[in-house]
N, C-alpha and C positions, 0 to 999 in steps of 0.2 A: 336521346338514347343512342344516336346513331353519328357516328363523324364520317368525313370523309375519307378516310380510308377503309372502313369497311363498307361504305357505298360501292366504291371501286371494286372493290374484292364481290360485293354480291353481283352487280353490273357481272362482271367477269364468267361466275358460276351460272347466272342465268342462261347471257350467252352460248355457254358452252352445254348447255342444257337444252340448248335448241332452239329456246320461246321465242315466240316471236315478239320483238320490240323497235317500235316503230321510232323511239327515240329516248335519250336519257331523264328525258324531260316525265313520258308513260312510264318509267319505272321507278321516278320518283313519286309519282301519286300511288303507285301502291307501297313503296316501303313508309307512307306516312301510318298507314296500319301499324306499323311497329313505334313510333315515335308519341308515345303517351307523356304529354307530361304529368311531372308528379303535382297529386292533390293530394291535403291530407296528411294525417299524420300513421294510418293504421291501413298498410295493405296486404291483402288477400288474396293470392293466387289460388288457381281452384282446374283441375284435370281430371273427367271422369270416362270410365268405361271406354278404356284403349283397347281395354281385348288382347292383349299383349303383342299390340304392333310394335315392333321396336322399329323398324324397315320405315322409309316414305314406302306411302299406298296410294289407289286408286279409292273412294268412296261415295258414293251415290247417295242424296238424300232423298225423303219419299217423295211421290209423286201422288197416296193414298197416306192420308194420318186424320183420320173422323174424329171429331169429338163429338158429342151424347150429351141432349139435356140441356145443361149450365154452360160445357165445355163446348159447345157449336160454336164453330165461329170464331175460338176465341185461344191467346197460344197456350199450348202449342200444337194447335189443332189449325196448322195453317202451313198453305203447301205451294210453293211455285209463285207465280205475279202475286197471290194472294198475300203471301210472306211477305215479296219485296215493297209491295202499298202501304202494308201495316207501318215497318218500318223504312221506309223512307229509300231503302236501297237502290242504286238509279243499275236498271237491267243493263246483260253485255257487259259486267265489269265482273272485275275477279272475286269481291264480296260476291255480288250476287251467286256465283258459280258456287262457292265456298256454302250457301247458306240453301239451294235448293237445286232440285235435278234439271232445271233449264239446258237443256243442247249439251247435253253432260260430257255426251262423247267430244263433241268439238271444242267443248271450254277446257276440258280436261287437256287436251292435246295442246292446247294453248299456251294454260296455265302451271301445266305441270302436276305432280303427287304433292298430299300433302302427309302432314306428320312426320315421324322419325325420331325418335328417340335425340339422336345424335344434334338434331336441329331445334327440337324442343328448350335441350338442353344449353343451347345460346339462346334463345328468348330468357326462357328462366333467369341463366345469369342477368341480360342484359334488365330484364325487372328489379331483380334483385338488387341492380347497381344505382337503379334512379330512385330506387324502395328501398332504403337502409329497416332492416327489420323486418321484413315481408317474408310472409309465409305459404308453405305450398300445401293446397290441401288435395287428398288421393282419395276419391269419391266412389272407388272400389270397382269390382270387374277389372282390375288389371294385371290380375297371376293367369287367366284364363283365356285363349282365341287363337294360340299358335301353335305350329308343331314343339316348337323346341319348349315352350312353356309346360305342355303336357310332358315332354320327353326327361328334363329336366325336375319336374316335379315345381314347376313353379320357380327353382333357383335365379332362372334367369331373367326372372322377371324382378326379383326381390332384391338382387343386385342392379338391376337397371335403376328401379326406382331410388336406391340408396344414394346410386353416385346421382341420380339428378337432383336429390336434395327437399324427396319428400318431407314433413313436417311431423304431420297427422293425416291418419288413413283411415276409413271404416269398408263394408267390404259388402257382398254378394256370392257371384261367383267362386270367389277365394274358398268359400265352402266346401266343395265340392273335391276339394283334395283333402277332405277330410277335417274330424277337429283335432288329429292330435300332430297332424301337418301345420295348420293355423296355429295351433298353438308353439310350437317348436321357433315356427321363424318369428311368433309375437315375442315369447320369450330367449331367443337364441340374438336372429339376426336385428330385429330390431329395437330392442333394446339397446345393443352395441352401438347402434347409429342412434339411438336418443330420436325413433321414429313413435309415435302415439298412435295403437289404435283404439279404437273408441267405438262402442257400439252400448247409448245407453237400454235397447229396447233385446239385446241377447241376454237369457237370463238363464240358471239351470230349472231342470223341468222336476226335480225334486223339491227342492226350497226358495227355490226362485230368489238364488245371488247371483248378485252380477259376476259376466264369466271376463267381462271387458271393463277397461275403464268406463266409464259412462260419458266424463267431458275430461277436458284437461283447461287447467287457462294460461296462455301465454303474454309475456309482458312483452308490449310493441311501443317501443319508445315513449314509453310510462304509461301505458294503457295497457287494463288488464282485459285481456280478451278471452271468453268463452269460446271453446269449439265443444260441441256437444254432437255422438253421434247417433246414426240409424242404419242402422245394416236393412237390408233389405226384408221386410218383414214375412213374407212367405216364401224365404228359402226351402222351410222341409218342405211345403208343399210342390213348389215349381220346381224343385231339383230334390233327390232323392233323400228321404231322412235318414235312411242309415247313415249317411255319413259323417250328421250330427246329430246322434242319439238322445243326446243327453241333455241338450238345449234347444232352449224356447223361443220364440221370436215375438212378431206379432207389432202394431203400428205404437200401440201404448198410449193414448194421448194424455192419460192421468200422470204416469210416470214421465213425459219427456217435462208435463208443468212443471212437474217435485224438481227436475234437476238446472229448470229454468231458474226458476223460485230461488233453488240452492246458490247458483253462482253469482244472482245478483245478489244474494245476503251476503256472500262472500268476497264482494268488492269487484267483479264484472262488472264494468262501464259498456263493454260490445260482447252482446251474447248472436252468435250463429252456428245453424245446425249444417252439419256432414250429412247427407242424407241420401242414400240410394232407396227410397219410397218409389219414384216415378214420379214425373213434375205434377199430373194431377189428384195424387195423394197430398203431393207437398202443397198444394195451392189449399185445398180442405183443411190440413194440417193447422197451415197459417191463421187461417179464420177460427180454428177452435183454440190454437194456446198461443197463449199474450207471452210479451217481453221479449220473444225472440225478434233480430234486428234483420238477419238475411240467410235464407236458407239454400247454400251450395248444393244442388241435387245430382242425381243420374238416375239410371236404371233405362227408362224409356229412349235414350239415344237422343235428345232433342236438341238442335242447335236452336238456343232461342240470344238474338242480338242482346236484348234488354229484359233488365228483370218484370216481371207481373207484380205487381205493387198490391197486395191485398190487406185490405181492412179487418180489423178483429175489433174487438173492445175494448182494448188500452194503447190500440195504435194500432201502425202501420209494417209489417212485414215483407220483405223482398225476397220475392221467388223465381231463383236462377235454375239451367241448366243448360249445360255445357257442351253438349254432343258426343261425339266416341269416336273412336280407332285412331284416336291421338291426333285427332285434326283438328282441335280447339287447346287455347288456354283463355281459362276468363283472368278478368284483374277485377277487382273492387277494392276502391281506395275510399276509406271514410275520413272526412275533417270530425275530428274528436275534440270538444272544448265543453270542461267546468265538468266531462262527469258523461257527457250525452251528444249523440251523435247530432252535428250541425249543419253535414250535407254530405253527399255521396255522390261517387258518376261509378259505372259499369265501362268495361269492353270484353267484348268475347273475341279473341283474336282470333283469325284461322293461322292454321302452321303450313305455309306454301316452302317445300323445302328448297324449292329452287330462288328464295328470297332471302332464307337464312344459314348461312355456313353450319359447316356440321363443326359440333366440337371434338374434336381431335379424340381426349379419353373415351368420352363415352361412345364414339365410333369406332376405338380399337376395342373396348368391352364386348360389343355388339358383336364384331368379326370371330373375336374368341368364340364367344358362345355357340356361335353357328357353325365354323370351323369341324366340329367331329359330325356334323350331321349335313356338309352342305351336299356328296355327292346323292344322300337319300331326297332332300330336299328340294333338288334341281331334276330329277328324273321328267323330264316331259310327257304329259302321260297322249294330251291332246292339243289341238289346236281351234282355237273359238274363232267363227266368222261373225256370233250375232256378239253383243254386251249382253255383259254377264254383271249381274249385280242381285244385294237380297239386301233389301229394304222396303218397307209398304205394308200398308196393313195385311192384303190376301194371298200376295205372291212376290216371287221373282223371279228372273231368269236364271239364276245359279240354284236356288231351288227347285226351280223346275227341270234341272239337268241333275240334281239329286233325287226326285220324285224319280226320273224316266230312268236311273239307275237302277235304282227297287225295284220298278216294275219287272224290270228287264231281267235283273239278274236275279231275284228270287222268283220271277216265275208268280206276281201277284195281278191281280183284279184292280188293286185300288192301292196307293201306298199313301201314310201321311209320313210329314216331314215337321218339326218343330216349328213355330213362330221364332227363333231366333232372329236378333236384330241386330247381331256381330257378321262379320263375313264380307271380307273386302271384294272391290269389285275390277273389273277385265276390259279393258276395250276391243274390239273387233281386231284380227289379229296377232293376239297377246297369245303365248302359248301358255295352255296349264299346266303348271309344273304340281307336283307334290305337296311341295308349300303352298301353295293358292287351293288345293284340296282341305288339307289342314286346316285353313286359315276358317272355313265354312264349318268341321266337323269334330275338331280337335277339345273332345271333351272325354271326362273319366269315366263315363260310362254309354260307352259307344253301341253295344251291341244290337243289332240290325234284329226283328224278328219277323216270323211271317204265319199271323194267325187267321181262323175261321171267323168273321163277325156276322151278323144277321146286316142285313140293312138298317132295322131299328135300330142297334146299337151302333153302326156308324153314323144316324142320324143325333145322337143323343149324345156323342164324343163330340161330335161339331158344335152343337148346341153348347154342351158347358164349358168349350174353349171358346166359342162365343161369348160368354157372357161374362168370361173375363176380360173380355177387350172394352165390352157397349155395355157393359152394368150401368144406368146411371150414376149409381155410388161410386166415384172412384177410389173408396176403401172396401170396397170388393173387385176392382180389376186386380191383375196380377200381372200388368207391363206389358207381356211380351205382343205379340201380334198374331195371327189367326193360323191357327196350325197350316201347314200345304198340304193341297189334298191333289192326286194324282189321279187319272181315270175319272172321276167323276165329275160331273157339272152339276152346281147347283143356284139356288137364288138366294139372297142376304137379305135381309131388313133391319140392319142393325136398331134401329130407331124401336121394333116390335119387344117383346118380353122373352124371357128363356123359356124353349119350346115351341116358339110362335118363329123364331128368326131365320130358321133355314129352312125352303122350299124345294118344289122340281128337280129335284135328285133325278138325275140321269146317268146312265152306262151305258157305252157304245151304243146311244140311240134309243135308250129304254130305259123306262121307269125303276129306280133302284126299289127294288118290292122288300117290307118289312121283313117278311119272315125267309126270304135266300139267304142263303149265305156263300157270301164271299171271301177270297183269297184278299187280306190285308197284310201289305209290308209297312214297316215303322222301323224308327229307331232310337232311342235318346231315352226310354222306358226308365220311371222311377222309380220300377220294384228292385227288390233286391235279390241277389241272385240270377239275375235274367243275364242268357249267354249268346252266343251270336255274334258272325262273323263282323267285326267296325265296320262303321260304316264310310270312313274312307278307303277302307278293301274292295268293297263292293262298288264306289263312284272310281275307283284307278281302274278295276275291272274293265267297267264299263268303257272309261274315257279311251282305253287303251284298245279298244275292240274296234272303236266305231272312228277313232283317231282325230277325227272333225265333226266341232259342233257348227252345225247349217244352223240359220234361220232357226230359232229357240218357239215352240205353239205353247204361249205362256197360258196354262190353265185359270183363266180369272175367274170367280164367282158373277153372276148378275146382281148388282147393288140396286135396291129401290129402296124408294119412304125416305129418300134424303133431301129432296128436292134441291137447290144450289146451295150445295154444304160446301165453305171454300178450303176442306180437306180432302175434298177431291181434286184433281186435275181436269 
């Protein structure tokens, strides 16, 4: 995939990027990461939950990802050395760096940002060049996580993905600007580029037809290929339903059979599903409906190396996912012969931009775009001493500088903050600009509010955001991670039942008492109508008062009942 003159050219860009390189010899064991040969005759690229990084980023992976039940133990409920054992990755190298938060700050510093649009989009081509027929698929979350994507309406992300040569899409987030926004650019902009998107489990809530394609199948060098999608099945619920009135979601596992069913009657030789579920939906998924070959997931953020190979009743299913903020691309390449898949290998790349040249167009698209908004975007607001990052199941430290916002500036007792698991990350040093603000907050229904709750009722919000994380079922989690809670301490049991999991509520040193009520700040609320100042007004406020973030007092919950669960650290 790789000649020598663009070794030279990346040698070059590295160097001038700082890294350190000990010799030409260390920088060619990592461009071997990009040198896949081709297997196979049918491949599959696969990008999910960018969040609308277009830029290289900093990105922290967790150092807290429990799995419950079945999923103890097992990926992608695996965190740090425990990750690297599983599979094989030798610690202190740049995979390792790339696949968990190991000396994050130091490797980072190392290794460099990964993702970028612009450097994505040489990978791509360069797959595409040793993949004649290879297709890219958009595993959704990716109109949504930045200024200019909010600012823009999503445009800028719709164009990004165009010139990179998305395929077929299915979507999440994308919601959230609405359906007659989705629908505008399903049928405006991407139509024109001959882009598919696919949601067979969105359906109207009147007579229940489909609002999306269901699958599409494409021919890959005489193979006819199933892509079948799933939008995220509890959009109205985790994000607000006004904004999709009139549609239905939901996991569907009768319905995804019918459309399995349908495409192998239809002459599908490779049926695979698009799927932002959450990998441990997708894993349950696999085990209940037959025929599907390999399921490209998102939702939950999961860098996982190798697919989960799960057993159903008429075979065998492969469950991928991908990671997020544009710091992965998978490949799956299938040898296809007589009709039926005859062997497969996986890679999940990471995107180190200081390894891959940016391409040219899609880095002057990028400039455009930013271009009316860079002097709002650049405003400094602070300067960070600790690492700043939001990933983990209980907290973060960019979190918790959102938490101590709220508190601060509306004047509250206790703030929560969403589980989000988008939100790039800062090394010690880094100044916060605006856009590093955004990049944590930048959503369509920002409004920051500040009500009276009892303590019973902040025990009982904990409780049922709890049990979307540690449900045994994970066709009742809902992905995200454990709301942040600010001002108060308390104890976890994920492993207990809902109502049993949260303990010893504390406030400044005191029992959080059922029937007080307390001053609660929040923000990201699904009702409709709810006003209130954004809640990136409220963290520039803040950042801007206090100018430097010291030493970050990251609020953790006490975790018991897990004994050596290797989703901890």
């Amino acid at each position: 995939m790789m000649n020598r003159r663009e070794f030279l050219q990346i040698l070059a860009v590295a160097a001038a990027s700082g890294m350190a390189i000990d010799s030409k010899k260390a920088l060619a064991g990592d461009l071997d990461m990009y040198n896949l040969p081709r297997f196979g005759n049918v491949s599959l690229m696969h990008m999910t939950d960018c969040h609308a990084q277009l830029l290289p980023i900093y990105f922290r992976e967790p150092n807290v990802n429990i799995g419950i039940g079945g999923a103890s133990g097992k990926p992608p409920h695996l965190v740090g050395e425990h990750l690297l054992r599983h599979y094989g990755i030798k610690p202190g190298t740049r995979e390792a760096h790339a696949f968990t938060y190991i000396d994050f700050v130091q490797a980072a510093r190392t290794y460099g940002k990964v993702g970028g649009f612009a450097h994505l989009k040489t990978l791509v081509d360069r797959v595409r060049a040793s993949r004649p027929g290879s297709l890219l698929l958009d595993g959704g979350d990716t109109w949504q996580g930045s200024a200019t994507s909010l600012w823009t309406n999503a445009q800028d992300m719709v164009d990004a993905c165009i010139a990179l040569g998305v395929n077929v899409m299915t979507a999440h987030w994308e919601m959230t600007f609405g359906a007659e926004r989705v629908m505008e650019i399903v049928n405006n902009d991407f139509k024109k580029a001959d882009i598919d998107f696919v949601a067979q489990n969105v359906i109207t809530a009147d007579f229940g037809d489909q609002v999306f394609k269901p699958y599409v199948v494409k021919n890959i060098n005489g193979v006819n290929v199933a892509i079948i999608g799933q939008a995220f099945p509890y959009t109205p619920i985790a994000n607000p339903r006004h904004f999709v009135p009139d549609w239905s979601f939901g996991i569907q596992d009768e319905n995804m059979q019918k459309w399995v069913n349908d495409a192998r009657a239809k002459g599908a030789q490779v049926v695979v599903v698009l799927s932002h579920n959450g990998m441990d939906v997708d894993i349950k998924m696999a085990s209940r409906v037959t025929g599907i070959d390999a399921i490209f997931g998102g939702h939950t953020h999961d860098g996982v190396p190798q697919p989960v190979q799960v057993k159903n009743a008429k075979g065998t299913t492969l469950v991928t996912n991908a990671g997020s903020n544009g710091k992965f691309l998978g490949v799956m390449d299938f040898d296809v012969r007589n009709g039926k898949i005859a062997g497969w290998k996986y890679k999940l790349l990471p995107i180190f931009s200081n390894l891959l040249p940016e391409d040219a167009k899609m880095a002057a698209l990028i400039r455009n775009v930013r271009a009316p908004y860079e002097s709002k975007l650049n405003e400094k607001l602070a300067v960070t001493e600790d690492f700043l990052y939001r990933r983990g199941n209980f907290n973060g430290t960019f979190d918790q500088v959102i938490l101590d916002a709220l508190m601060k500036v509306k004047g509250a007792d206790v703030a929560f903050s969403p589980g989000f698991r988008w939100g790039t990350s800062l090394l010690p040093g880094d100044i916060i600009t605006m856009d590093r603000v955004m990049d944590q907050t930048a959503i369509t229904y920002p409004a920051t509010t500040l009500n009276n709750m009892t303590g019973e009722t902040i025990k009982t919000i904990l409780e049922d955001v709890c049990d979307n994380l540690f449900n045994v079922d994970p066709y009742y989690q809902q992905g995200g991670d454990m709301v942040r809670v600010g001002g108060i301490q308390y104890t976890v049991n994920p492993n207990a039942r809902i109502g049993n999991r949260i303990s010893n509520m504390m406030l400044n040193g005191k029992p959080v008492s059922p029937t007080k009520t307390y001053k609660v700040a929040g923000w990201a609320s699904v009702g409709e109508n709810v006003t209130g100042t954004p809640i990136w007004e409220v963290v520039a406020e803040y950042l801007r008062d206090i100018k430097t973030i010291k030493p970050v007092k990251l609020n953790l919950p006490k975790i018991v009942g897990l004994g050596k669960n290797p989703g901890l650290a």
